[in-house]
N, C-alpha and C positions, 0 to 999 in steps of 0.2 A: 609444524608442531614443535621441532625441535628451538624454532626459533622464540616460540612463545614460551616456551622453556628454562629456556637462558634466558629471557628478557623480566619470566617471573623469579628466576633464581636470583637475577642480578640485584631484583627490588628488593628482596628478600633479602639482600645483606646490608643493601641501603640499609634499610629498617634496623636490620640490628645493628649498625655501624654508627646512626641516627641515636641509637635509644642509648649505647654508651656513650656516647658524646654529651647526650643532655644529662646522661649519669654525674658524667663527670661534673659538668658545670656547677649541678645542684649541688655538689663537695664544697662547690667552695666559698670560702666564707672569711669574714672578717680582711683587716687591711695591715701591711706594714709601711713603716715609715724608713723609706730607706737612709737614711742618718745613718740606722744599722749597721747597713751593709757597703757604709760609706767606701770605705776603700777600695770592696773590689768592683763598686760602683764608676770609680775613679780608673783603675786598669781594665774594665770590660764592662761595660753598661749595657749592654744588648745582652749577651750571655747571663749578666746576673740576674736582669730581670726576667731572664725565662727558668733561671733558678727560681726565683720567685713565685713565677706563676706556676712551674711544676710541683711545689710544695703544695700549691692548692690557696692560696691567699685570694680575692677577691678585686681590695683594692690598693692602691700605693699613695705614699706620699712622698712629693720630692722634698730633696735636701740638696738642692745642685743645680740653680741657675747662676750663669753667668753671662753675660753682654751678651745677651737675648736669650740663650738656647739652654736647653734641660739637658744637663749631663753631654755638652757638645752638640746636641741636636736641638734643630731649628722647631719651633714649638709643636707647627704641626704636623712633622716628619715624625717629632715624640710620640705626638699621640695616635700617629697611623702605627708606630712600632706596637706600640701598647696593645692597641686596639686587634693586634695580630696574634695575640698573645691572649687577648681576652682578660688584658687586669684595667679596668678602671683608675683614671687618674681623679684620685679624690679632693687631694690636698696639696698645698707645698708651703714650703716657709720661704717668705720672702725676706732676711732678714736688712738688704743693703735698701727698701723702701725709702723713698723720702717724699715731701710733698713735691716734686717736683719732676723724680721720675715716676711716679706713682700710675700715671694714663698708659704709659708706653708699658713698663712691668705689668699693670693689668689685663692690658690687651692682648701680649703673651700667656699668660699665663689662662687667660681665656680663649685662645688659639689652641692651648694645649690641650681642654677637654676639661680643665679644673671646676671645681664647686666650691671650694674656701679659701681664700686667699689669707695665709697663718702671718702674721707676728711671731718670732720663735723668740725674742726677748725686745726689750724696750729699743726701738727704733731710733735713729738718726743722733745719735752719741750719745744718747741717755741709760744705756748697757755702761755698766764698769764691768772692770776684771782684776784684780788685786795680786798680779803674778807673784808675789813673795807667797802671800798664805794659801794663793790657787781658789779665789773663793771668787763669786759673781754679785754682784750689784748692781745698782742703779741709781740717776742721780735724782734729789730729793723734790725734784719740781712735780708732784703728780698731778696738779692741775694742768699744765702746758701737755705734758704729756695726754692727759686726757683729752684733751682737745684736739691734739693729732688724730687719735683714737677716732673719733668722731669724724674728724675730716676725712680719713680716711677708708672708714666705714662709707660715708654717702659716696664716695666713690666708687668704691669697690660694687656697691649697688647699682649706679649708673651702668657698670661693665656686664651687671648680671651674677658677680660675685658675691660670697661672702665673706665678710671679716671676720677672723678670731684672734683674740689674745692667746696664747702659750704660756703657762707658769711655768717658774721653777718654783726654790724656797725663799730667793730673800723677797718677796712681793708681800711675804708673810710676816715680814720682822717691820714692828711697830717704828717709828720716826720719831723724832725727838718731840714732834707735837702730836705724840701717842696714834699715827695716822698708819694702819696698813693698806699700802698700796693695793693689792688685790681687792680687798673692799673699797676703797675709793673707784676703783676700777668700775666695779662690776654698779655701784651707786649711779655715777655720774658718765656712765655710757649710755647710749640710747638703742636697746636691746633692738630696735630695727635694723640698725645698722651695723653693731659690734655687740660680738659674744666670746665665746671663750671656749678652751680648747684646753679640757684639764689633764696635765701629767699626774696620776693616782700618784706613781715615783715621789713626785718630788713634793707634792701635798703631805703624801705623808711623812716623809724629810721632815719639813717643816713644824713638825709635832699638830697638824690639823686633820681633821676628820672628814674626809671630802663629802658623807652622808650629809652632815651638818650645812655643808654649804651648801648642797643640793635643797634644803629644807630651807635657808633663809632666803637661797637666790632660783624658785624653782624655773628652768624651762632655758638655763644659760648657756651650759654647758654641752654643745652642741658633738662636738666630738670631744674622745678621751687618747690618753696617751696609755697602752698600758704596758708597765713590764713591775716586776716583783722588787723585793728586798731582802737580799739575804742576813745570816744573824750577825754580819759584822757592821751592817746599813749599804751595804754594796748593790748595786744591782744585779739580778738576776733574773733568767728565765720565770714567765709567769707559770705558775703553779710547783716552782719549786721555792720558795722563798717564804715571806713572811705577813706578807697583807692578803688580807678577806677580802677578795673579788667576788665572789661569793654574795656579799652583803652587801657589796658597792653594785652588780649587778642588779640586784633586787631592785634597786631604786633606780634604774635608767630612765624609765620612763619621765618619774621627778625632775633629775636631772636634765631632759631634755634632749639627751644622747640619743644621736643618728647614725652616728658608728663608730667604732673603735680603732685607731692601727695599736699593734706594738709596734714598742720599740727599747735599745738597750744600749746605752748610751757608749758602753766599755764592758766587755766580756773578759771571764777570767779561768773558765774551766772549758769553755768552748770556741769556737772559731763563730764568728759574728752571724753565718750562714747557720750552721748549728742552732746556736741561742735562738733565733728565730722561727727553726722547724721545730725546736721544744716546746717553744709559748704557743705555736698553733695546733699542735697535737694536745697540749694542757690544756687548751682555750675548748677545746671540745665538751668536755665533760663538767666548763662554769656556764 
């Protein structure tokens, strides 16, 4: 009797041990992109990402491969860490891609557990950066470019990936033969292959209206990048700044949006860990 006891007492905490665990799980919600948390991504990447997953975040996106490995770890040593942790490897930005190491960087990154294989800006030296006035660019070829796009899309398919674009704002500044690159983009891609991965941030930088694009380009934008703007145009934690998530939400569906991470590119009243347990405590109640 006594033994039947304890053995029903034992289930008995299972059970409730059981029912807080899937408590827990169902809390969590939404993705960061650790770009974030870059730094102390860089002095402790195990510890931060269980900072991470303690905050309650669902899934991640990396910002940290190098000569093979995700933040020093081998792809699929990453995603057994990950996996131990219970966050999801969603996304990463590949941005040193080119077509030629493109199969090997895919196959890692598909080792790692990933679903999107990101563009974080124009690929294979077609990124500028204008160190005097600190400003980003790109060079004016967006046909060759598109065509990378493409090639690299059917690839990334072959691996079982997806391809996304990443904007910032200059994709948005017209060309001398009146062309903006992001609608060229999103034109002369073959949504089978390559889609897009919009920063709200920097859409709205740009003086555009990311509702609008969701309306002329519906079904593209597959993930979002999301963090705020404060009143001086800075970034900031979502729900303390200055853009209508709210209204940009409403239209997910349109948009074609599958999931969100934040992210905040440079914090100025918080420690980078901070800014992102604020935008997922605000992200509750959008």
């Amino acid at each position: 009797m006594m033994t039947n006891f304890k053995k029903w007492g034992l289930l008995a905490l299972l059970g409730v041990f059981l029912s807080v665990t899937n408590s827990f799980a169902q809390e969590r919600f939404g993705g960061l992109a650790l770009y974030t948390v870059r730094d102390a991504m860089a002095d402790n990447p195990k510890e931060t990402l269980k900072k991470v997953a303690d905050m309650g975040y669902k899934y991640i996106e990396a910002a940290g491969y190098e000569n093979g490995k995700f933040y020093g770890m081998e792809p699929k040593e990453f995603k057994k860490y990950l996996d131990e942790l219970g966050l999801i490897p969603l996304s990463t930005h590949q941005g040193s891609v080119t077509l030629e190491n493109a199969d090997k960087m895919m196959q890692d990154v598909k080792d790692a557990g990933f679903e999107y294989f990101v563009l974080p800006v124009p690929p294979m030296g077609y990124f500028t950066y204008d160190q005097e006035k600190q400003s980003m660019g790109m060079k004016d070829d967006v046909k060759t470019l598109t065509n990378i796009f493409n090639t690299l899309g059917k690839k990334a398919e072959a691996k079982g990936l997806k391809l996304l674009y990443h904007n910032h704002n200059f994709e948005f500044k017209e060309n001398e033969n009146g062309i903006k690159a992001y609608d060229y983009f999103l034109k002369n891609t073959d949504p089978k292959y390559v889609n897009f991965q919009m920063d709200l941030y920097w859409i709205t930088k740009a003086g555009e209206d990311p509702v609008a694009y969701f309306k002329k380009y519906p079904g593209r934008f597959k993930l979002w990048h999301v963090k705020d703007m404060d009143d001086q145009g800075r970034f900031a934690p979502v729900g303390t700044g200055t853009i209508d998530f709210k209204r940009i939400f409403n239209n997910k569906d349109l948009a074609g949006m599958q999931h969100y991470l934040v992210e905040q590119d440079k914090t100025f009243n918080h420690t980078p860990l901070e800014a992102a347990k604020i935008s997922h405590e605000n992200l509750k109640a959008i």
